[in-house]
Steps between C-alpha positions, in 0.01 A plus 500: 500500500774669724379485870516694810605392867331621751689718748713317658315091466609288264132539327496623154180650311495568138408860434148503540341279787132372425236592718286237609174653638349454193507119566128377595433860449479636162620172370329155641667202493586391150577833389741497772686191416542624149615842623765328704566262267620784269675678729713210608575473085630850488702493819291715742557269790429727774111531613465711813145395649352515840308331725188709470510547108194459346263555785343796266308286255114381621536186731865535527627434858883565457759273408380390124808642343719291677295196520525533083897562529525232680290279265648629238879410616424137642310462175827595250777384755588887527571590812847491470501752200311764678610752741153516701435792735187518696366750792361501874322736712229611323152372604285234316156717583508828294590785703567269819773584764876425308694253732858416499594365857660183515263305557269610178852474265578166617122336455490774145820320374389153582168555284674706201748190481171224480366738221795544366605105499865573581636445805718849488455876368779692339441868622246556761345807545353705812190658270381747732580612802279489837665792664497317853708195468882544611704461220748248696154248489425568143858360442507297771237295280668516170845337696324206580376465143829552339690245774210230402631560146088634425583844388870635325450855493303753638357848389257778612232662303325837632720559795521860616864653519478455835427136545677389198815695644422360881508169304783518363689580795362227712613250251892681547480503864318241614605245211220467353364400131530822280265636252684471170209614261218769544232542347330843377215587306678700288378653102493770309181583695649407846857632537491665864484127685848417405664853336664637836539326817393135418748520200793628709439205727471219291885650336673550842413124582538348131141390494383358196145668350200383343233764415158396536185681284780600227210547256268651732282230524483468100436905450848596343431230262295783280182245537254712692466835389225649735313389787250408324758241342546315822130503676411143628871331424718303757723800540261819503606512874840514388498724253220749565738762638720572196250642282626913572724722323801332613396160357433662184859625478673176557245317255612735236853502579488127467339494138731733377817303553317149489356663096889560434648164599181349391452302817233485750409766741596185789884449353571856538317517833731202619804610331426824750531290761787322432683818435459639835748484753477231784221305291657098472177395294124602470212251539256540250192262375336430197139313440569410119815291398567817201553720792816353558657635185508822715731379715689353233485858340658698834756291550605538156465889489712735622349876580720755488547837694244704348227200512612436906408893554207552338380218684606623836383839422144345403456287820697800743 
């Protein structure tokens, strides 16, 4: 499987980057370890986590999907075959105040590493921002990880133009640690956080990407074909919003093309987003070990001109 570096690191990703929120989520423990187990098989050995993931599920507290990657990899001897990213700044209470001074990423990075079992992280990320903290003590934090060899990389998810841009200078200027990856929610159904400004960013400072939500939370999958569809799932909260006239477009447009390849409705999603300019890799997850032959199938597929416009035309 040919791989990707990231920006300008000396990390590479294969094409498709699994998400790991589903860990102690949607999966528990043993489904988990099997997951990962096959992943590691077909040589998806990046898993982009965070220290939050899976606080969603009922008497979840935050921090289960890396205490099971961490399991997992001192359980197989792996850690030296993954390329692990994981996340700070978000808050362990739902809805509670996001946080990344330097004194919350320091203590964050110290308990993602104990759940984690490894005593570094390959690319850390900044997963929200808290619109108050300078940017100099954001990075501040992330140079005394890197110099005690904790952390390799860094990244930023969610930034603002602004901030991600004030970022980047401080790290020229002031000699800082630079953000080599971002991190945008970006789909077929969410094009407007990276399309534009974000994008033009990330290429004037050769920053590596990593979409986030590339299947829209599972809904460009073709599963769920009306609200009804989703009512009392895990990711109604996600997905509740897509269910209009635009949504219909994009579904369609996406069985039309996946019918002709005969694929799923997921490969040609992902294939979208490989397509696009300034994407490195998307994250996407999957909760059944056969949903991996999708990412098998858009890496092997190759959309041409026509398929690339009707798709932008469908999710304009």
């Amino acid at each position: 499987m040919k791989k990707k570096q990231l920006g300008r690191t000396d990390l590479h990703t294969p094409p498709i980057i699994f998400g790991g929120n589903v860990f102690g989520w949607t999966l528990n423990e043993q489904e988990s370890f099997e997951m990962l187990d096959e992943l590691a098989d077909r040589g998806f050995d990046m898993i982009d986590t965070a220290d939050v993931y899976s606080r969603w599920a009922e008497g979840n507290k935050g921090g289960e999907s890396e205490r099971i990657i961490g399991k997992w990899m001192k359980d197989r001897g792996a850690r030296e075959k993954v390329c692990l990213a994981t996340k700070v700044g978000s808050s362990m209470q739902q809805g509670g105040p996001k946080d990344i001074s330097k004194a919350h990423i320091i203590k964050a990075a110290e308990d993602s590493l104990k759940r984690l079992q490894t005593d570094y992280i390959d690319l850390y990320f900044t997963h929200w921002d808290d619109n108050k903290t300078p940017v100099e003590e954001t990075l501040e934090a992330y140079q005394l990880l890197i110099d005690q060899g904790k952390v390799r990389y860094i990244g930023a998810s969610n930034l603002s133009p602004e901030r991600l841009r004030e970022s980047l200078d401080a790290s020229r200027e002031k000699g800082l640690p630079k953000y080599e990856v971002f991190q945008p929610e970006y789909s077929l159904m969410e094009r407007n956080k990276f399309e534009g400004e974000i994008r033009d960013i990330c290429k004037k400072n050769h920053l590596g990407v990593t979409s986030y939500f590339s299947l829209a939370s599972g809904f460009l999958t073709g599963k769920y074909k009306s609200k009804s569809d989703i009512e009392g799932k895990p990711r109604e909260m996600f997905l509740k919003n897509y269910f209009d006239e635009r949504g219909e477009k994009v579904l369609q447009a996406l069985s039309g093309i996946a019918d002709n390849y005969n694929i799923s409705e997921a490969a040609v999603a992902l294939r979208w987003i490989m397509n696009r300019p300034g994407i490195t890799a998307p994250i996407a997850s999957a909760t059944r070990i056969k949903h991996l032959r999708s990412f098998h199938q858009a890496i092997d597929i190759n959309l041409t001109e026509e398929d690339m416009q009707k798709l932008n035309e469908a999710s304009e």
